[in-house]
C-alpha positions as CSV (number, residue, x, y, z in Angstrom):
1,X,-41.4,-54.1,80.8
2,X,-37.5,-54.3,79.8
3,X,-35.7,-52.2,82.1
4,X,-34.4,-48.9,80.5
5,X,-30.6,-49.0,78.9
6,X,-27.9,-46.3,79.0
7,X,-28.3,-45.6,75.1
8,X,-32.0,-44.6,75.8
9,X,-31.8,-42.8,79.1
10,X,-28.7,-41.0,77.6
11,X,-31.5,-39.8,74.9
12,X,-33.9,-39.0,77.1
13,X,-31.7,-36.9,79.4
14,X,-30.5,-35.5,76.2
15,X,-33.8,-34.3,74.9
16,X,-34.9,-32.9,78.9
17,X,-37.3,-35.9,79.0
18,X,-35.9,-36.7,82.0
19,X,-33.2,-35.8,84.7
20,X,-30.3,-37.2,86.4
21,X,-31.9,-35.5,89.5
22,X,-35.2,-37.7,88.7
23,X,-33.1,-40.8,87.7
24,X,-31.1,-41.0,91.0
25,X,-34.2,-40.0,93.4
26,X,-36.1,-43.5,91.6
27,X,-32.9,-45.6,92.0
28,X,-32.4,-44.4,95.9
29,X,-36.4,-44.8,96.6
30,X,-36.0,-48.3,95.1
31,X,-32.8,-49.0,97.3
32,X,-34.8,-47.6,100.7
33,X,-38.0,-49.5,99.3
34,X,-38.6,-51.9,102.7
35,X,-40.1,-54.6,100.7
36,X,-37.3,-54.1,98.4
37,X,-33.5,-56.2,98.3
38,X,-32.1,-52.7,98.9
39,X,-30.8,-53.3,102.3
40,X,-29.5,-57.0,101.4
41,X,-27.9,-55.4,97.8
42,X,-26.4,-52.7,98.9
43,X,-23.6,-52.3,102.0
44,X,-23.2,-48.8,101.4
45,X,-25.8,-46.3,99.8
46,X,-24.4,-42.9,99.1
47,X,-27.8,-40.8,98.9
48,X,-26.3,-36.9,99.3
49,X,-23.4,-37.9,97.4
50,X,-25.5,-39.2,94.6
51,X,-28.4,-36.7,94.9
52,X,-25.2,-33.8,94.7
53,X,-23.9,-35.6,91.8
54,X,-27.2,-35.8,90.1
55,X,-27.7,-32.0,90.3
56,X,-24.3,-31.3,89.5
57,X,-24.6,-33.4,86.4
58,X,-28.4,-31.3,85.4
59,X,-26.0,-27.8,86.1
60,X,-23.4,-29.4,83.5
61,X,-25.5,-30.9,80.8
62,X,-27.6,-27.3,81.0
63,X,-24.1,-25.6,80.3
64,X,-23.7,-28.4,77.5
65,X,-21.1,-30.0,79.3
66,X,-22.1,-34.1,78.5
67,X,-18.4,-36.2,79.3
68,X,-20.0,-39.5,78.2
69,X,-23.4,-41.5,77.9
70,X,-22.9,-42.1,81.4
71,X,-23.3,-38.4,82.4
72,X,-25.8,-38.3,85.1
73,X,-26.9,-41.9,84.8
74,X,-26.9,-44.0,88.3
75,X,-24.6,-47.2,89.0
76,X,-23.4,-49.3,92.0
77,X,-19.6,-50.5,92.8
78,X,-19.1,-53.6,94.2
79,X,-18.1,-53.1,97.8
80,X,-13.9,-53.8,97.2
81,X,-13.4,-50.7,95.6
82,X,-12.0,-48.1,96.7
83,X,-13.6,-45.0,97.6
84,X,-11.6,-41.5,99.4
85,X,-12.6,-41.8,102.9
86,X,-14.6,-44.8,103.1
87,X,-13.6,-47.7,104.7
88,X,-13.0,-51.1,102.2
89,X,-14.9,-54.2,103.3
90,X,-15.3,-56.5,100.7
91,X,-18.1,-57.7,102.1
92,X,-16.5,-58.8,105.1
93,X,-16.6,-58.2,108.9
94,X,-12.8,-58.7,109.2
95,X,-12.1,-55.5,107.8
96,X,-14.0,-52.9,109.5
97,X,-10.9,-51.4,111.7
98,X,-9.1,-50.7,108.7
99,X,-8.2,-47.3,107.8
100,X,-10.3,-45.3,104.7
101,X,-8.8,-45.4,101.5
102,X,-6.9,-42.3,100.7
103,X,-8.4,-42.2,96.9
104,X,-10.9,-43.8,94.8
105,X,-9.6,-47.0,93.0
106,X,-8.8,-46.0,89.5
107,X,-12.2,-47.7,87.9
108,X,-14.0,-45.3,90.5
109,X,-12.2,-42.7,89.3
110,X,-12.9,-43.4,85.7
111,X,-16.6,-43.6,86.8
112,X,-17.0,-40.6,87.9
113,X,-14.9,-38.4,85.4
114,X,-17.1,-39.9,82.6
115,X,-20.5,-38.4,84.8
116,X,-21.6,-41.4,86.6
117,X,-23.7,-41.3,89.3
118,X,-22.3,-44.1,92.2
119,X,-25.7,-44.7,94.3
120,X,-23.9,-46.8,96.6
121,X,-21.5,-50.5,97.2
122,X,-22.9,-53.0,96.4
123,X,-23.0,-56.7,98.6
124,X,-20.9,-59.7,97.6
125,X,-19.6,-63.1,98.6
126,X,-17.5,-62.4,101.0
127,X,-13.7,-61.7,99.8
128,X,-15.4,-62.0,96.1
129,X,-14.5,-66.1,97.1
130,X,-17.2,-67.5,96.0
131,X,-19.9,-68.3,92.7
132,X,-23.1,-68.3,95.0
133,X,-24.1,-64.7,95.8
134,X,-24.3,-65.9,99.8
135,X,-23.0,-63.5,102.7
136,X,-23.4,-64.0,106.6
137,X,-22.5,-61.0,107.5
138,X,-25.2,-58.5,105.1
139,X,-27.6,-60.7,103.9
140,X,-28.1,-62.7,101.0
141,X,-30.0,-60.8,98.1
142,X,-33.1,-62.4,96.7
143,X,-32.9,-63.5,93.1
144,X,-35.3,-61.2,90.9
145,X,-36.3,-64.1,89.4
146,X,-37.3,-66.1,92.6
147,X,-36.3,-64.2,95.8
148,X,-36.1,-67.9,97.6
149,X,-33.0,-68.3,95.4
150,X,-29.5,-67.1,95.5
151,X,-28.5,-63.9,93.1
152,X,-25.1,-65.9,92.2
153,X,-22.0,-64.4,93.0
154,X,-19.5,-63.1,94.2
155,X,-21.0,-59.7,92.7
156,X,-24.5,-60.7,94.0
157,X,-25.8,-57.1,95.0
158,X,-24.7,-56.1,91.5
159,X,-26.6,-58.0,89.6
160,X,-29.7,-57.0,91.6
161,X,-29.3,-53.6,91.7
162,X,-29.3,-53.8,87.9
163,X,-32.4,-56.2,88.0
164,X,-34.4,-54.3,90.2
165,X,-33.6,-50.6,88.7
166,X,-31.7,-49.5,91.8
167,X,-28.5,-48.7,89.1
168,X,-28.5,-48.7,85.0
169,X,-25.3,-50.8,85.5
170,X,-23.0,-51.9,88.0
171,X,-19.2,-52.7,88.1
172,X,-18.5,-55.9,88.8
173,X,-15.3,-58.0,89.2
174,X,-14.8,-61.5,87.6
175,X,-11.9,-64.0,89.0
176,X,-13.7,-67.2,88.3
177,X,-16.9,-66.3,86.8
178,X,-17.8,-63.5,89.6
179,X,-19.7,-61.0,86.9
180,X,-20.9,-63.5,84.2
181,X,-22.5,-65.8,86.9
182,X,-24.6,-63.8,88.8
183,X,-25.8,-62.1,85.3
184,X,-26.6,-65.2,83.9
185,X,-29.0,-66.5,87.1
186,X,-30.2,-62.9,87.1
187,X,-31.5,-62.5,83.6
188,X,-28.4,-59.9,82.9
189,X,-25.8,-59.4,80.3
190,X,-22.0,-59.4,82.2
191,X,-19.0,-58.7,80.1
192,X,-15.6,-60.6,81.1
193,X,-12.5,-58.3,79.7
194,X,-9.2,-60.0,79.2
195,X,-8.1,-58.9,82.2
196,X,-4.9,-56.6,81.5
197,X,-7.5,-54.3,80.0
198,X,-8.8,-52.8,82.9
199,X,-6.3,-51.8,86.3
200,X,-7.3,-53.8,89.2
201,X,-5.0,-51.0,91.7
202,X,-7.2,-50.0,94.6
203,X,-9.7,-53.2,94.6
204,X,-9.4,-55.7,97.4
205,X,-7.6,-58.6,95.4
206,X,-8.3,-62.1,95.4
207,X,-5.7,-63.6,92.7
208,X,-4.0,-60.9,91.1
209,X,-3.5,-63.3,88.5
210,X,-7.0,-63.8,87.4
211,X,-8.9,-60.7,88.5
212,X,-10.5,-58.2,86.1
213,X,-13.1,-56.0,86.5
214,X,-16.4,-55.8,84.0
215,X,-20.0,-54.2,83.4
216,X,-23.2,-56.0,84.6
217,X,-26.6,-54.2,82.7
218,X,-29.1,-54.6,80.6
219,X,-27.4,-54.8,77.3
220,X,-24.9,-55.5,75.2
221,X,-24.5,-52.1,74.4
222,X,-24.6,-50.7,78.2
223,X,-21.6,-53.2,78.5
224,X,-19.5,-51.8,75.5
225,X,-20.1,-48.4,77.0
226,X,-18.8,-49.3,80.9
227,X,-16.0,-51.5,79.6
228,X,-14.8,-48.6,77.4
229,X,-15.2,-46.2,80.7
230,X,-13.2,-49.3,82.8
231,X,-10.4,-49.6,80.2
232,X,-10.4,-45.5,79.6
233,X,-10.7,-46.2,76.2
234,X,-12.6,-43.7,73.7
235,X,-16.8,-44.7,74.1
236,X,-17.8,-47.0,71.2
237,X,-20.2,-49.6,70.3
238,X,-18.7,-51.6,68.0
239,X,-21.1,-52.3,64.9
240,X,-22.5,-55.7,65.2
241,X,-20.7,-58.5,63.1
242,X,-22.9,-60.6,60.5
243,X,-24.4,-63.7,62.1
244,X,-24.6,-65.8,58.6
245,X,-20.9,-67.5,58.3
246,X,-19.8,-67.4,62.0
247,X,-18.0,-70.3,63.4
248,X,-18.9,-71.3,67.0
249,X,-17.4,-74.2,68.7
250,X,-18.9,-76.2,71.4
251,X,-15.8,-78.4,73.8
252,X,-17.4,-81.8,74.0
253,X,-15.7,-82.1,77.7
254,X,-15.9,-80.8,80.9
255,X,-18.5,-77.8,80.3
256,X,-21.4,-79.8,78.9
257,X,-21.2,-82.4,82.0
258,X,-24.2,-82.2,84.4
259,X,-26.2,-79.6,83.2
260,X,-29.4,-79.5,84.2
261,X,-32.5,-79.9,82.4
262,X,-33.7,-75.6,82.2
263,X,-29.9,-75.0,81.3
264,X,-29.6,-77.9,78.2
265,X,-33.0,-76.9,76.7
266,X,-32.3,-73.5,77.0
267,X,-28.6,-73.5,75.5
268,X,-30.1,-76.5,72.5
269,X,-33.3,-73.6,71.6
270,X,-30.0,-70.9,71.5
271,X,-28.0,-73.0,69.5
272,X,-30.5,-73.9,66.8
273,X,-31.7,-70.6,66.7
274,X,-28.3,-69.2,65.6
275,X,-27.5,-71.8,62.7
276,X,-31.3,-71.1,61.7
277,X,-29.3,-67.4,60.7
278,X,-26.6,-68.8,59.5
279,X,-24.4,-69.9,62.0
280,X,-22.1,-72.6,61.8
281,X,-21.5,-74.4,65.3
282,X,-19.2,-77.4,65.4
283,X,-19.1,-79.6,68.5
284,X,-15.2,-79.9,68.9
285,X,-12.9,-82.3,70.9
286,X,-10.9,-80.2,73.7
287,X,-10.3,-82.7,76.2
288,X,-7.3,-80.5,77.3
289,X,-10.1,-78.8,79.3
290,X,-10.1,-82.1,81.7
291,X,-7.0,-81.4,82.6
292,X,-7.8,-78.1,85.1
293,X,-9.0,-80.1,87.9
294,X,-5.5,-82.0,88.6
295,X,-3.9,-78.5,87.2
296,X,-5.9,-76.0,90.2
297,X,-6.1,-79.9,92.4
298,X,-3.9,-77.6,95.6
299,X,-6.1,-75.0,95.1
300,X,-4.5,-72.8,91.9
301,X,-3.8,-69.1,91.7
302,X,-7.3,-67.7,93.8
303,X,-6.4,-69.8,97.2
304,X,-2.5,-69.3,96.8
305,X,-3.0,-65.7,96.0
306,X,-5.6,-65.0,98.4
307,X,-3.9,-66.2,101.3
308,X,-0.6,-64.1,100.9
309,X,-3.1,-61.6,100.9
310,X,-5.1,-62.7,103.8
311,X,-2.3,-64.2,106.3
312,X,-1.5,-61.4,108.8
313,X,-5.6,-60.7,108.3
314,X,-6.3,-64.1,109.2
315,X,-3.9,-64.2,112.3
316,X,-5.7,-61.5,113.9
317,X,-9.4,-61.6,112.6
318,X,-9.8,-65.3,111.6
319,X,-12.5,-66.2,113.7
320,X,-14.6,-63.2,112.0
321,X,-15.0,-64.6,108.8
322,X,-17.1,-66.5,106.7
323,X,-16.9,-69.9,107.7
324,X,-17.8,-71.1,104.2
325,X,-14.6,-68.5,102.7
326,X,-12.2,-69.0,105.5
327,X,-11.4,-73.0,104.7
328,X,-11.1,-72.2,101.0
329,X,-8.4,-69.1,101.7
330,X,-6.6,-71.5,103.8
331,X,-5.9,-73.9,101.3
332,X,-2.9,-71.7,100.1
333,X,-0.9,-72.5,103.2
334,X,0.1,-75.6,102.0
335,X,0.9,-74.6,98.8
336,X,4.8,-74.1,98.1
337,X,6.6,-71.7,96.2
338,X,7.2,-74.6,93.5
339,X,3.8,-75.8,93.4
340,X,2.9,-71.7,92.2
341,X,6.1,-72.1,90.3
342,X,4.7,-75.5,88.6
343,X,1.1,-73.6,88.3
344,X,2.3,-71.0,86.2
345,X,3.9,-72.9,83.7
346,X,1.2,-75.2,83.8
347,X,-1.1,-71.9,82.8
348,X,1.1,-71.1,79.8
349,X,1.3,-74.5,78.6
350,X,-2.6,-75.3,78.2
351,X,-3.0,-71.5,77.3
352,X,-0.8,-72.1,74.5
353,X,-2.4,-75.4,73.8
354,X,-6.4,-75.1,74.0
355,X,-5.5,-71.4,71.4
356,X,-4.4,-73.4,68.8
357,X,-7.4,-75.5,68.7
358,X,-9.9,-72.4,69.2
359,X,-8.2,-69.8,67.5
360,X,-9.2,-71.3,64.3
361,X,-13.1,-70.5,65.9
362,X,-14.9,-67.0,66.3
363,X,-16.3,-68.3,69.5
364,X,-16.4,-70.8,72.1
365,X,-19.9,-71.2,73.2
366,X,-21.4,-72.8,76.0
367,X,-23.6,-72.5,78.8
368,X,-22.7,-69.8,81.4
369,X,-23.7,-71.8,84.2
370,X,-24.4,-75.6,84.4
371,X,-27.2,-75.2,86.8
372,X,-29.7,-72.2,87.3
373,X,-29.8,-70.4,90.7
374,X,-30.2,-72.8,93.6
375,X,-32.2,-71.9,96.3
376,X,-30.8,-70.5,99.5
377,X,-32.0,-73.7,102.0
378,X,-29.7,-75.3,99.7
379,X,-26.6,-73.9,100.0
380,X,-27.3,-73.2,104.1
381,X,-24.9,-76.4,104.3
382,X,-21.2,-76.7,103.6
383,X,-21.8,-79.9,101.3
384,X,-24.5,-78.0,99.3
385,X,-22.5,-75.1,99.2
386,X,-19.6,-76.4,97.4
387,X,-21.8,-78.9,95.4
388,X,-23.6,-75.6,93.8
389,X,-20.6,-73.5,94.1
390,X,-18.8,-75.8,91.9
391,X,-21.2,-76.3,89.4
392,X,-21.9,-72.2,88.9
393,X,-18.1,-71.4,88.4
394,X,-16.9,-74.3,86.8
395,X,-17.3,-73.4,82.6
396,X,-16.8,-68.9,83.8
397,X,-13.4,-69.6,85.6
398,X,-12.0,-72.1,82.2
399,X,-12.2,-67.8,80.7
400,X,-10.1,-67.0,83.5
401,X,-7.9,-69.5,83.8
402,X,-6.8,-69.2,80.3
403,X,-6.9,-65.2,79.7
404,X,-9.9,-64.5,77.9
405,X,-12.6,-62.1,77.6
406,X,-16.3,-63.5,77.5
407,X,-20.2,-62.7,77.8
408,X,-23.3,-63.9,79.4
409,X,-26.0,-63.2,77.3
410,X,-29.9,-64.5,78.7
411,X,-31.2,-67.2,76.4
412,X,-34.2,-68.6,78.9
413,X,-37.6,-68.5,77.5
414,X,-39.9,-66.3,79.7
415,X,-41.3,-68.0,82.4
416,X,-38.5,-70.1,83.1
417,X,-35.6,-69.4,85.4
418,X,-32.6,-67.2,83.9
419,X,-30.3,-69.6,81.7
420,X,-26.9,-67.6,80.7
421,X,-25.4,-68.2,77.3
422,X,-21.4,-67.5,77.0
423,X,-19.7,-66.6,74.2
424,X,-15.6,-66.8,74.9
425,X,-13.2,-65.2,72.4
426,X,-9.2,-65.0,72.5
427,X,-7.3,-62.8,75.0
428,X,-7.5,-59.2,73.8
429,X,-10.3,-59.8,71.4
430,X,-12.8,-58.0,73.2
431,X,-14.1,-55.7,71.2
432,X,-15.2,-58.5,68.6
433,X,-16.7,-60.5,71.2
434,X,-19.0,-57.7,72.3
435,X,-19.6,-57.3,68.3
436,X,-20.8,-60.7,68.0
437,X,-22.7,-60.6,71.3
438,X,-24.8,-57.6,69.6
439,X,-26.1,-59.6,66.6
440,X,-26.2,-62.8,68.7
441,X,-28.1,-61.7,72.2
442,X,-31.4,-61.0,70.3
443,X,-31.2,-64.2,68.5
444,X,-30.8,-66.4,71.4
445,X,-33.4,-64.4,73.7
446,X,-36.1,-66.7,73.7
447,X,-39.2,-64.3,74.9
């Protein structure tokens, strides 16, 4: 059975079906379930916080009080947010003499005004520094799909808390690909924002030039919701746009290279689907793509970033981190103030370029990941962990890299491991992105 969405919980708390009370007491039994991924997804579980929240949320809605669809539903955080009085690990051992954070990071904040109710933090890739899902330090979190295989990452306990009904949604953050990959090996939907949307104050940072913040759950629609709440914007779904006439590109380079056989079948059955409603999708030359690898070759915004960040960390709590993180932090070092200097124009130039050429589109389409979720054995070595680290990331962070918002939308056919299919649109055109993704996620869910 599909798991429930906010737009039908919202009715059923509305019409006393249900209560948030109920709600949050299934999500936390599912979280403490021992043969559950609770204690891998979750770092943090907040259970007389969220049972308090729950009941305050039933006294509010009784007094007709409702501040959003959220009201009384439960979600996770990913565990680099800020939270008053708790400690900020981001999934990390390093940080665990810090001091509590004074306040809840502004996204928290905005969670909880609109009537969410936070079960708990959620696991991650250590630092949010890699695509994989893996941690030493908490546990990896069994896919839902196959619990021998990774979750993806770095918001890996998000995604499975959605997947396994321990939240309705979860905020995740995206830097190369960090919501839209673990929802696509998950079976999810994960929404990408252009990232000046949403305030990234009070999150552990790992390139403050390519961070944002986004919604992983079970819909479209749940994602238009939690953006909205993210961005403090006023709660809409915006109607869904026509399929017949959309253009769609596909790049001929870089993000079609070796895909594996689940991921090409599943993206081909999604792409003939759509032009069977009227969809026009043009394979497209954008070789300009070709040129990140040389661009990001020193190690680009996420390792120089990340280690002005990390330094004085690193100095006195080096030996305590992941030893699969630690190396690729540590490629900023050697990065000078002319190579960053060199990156951002570099960043501006191809931004300007590759927009000209898909501007004239309504998407860029592709497959969200190139592979589907490897298994843990084999990322338990460095080589396999960078061989399948780079092939999850590498067509989400080309979105980050040049300021866009995207989706990962499931397109496997059941049965077969979760395939994600991305649709990319121009920075700031979010909202017709997630209009597009409403008329085109039921098309190219292949149950």
């Amino acid at each position: 059975m599909a798991n429930p969405t906010i737009t039908q919980l919202a009715a059923d708390l509305a019409a006393g079906r249900t209560t948030s009370r109920k709600l949050t007491e299934e999500a936390l039994a599912r979280i403490e379930d021992p043969k559950g991924e609770g204690k891998r997804a979750f770092i943090k579980v907040w259970k007389d916080q969220a049972l308090a929240a729950a009941d305050a949320s039933d006294g509010l809605r009784k007094a007709g009080l409702v501040p959003s669809p959220l009201a009384g539903i439960p979600v996770s955080i990913k565990n680099l947010c800020d939270v008053a009085g708790e400690t900020t690990l981001s999934g990390s051992k390093a940080l665990d003499d810090a001091e509590p954070a004074k306040a809840d990071a502004p996204v928290v904040a905005r969670l909880r005004a609109a009537g969410a109710v936070i079960v708990g933090s959620t696991n991650m890739s250590e630092f949010a520094f890699s695509g994989v899902g893996f941690n030493p330090h908490y546990g990896t979190p069994g896919n839902p799909a196959d619990r021998t295989r990774v979750p993806g990452g770095s918001s890996a306990g998000a995604a499975v808390s959605v997947a396994d009904r321990m939240a309705v949604a979860a905020l995740g953050t995206d830097t190369g690909g960090s919501v839209r990959i673990p929802a696509a090996v998950c079976g999810l939907v994960g929404f990408k924002p252009t990232a000046r949307r949403v305030p990234i104050d009070g999150v552990v940072p790992l390139s403050t030039s390519l961070d944002s913040i986004g919604p992983l759950a079970n819909s479209v629609e749940d994602c238009a919701i939690v953006d909205a709440v993210f961005a403090a914007e006023p709660i809409s779904v915006p109607d869904a746009a026509p399929l017949a006439g959309l253009r769609f590109a596909i790049p001929r380079h870089f993000v079609m290279d070796e895909l594996d056989a689940t991921v090409a079948k599943a993206f081909e059955h999604a792409c003939t689907a759509l032009a069977a409603k009227g969809v026009k999708i043009e394979q497209i030359d954008l070789a300009e793509l070709n040129e990140l690898p040389a661009i990001n070759a020193k190690g680009g915004f996420a390792a120089s970033e990340a280690y002005a960040w990390h330094k004085e960390l690193i100095a006195r709590r080096g030996p305590d981190y992941d030893q699969l993180v630690y190396p690729r932090i540590m490629r900023g070092k050697d990065m000078t103030a002319a190579d960053y200097i060199d990156l951002l124009a570099k960043r501006a130039d191809l931004c300007r370029r590759v927009s000209a050429i898909t501007s004239n589109y309504d998407a860029v389409i592709m497959p969200t990941c190139a592979i589907v979720a490897p298994t843990i054995n084999e990322v338990s070595t460095p080589e396999g962990f960078t061989k399948k680290n780079m092939l999850l990331l590498r067509n989400t962070t080309v979105g980050n890299f040049l300021d866009r918002c995207g989706i990962s939308l499931p397109c496997h056919a059941a049965g077969e491991l979760p395939v994600g299919f991305m649709l990319m649109g121009e920075a700031m055109a979010d909202r017709r992105i997630l209009a597009m993704a409403r008329s085109v996620a039921p098309v190219v869910a292949a149950h």
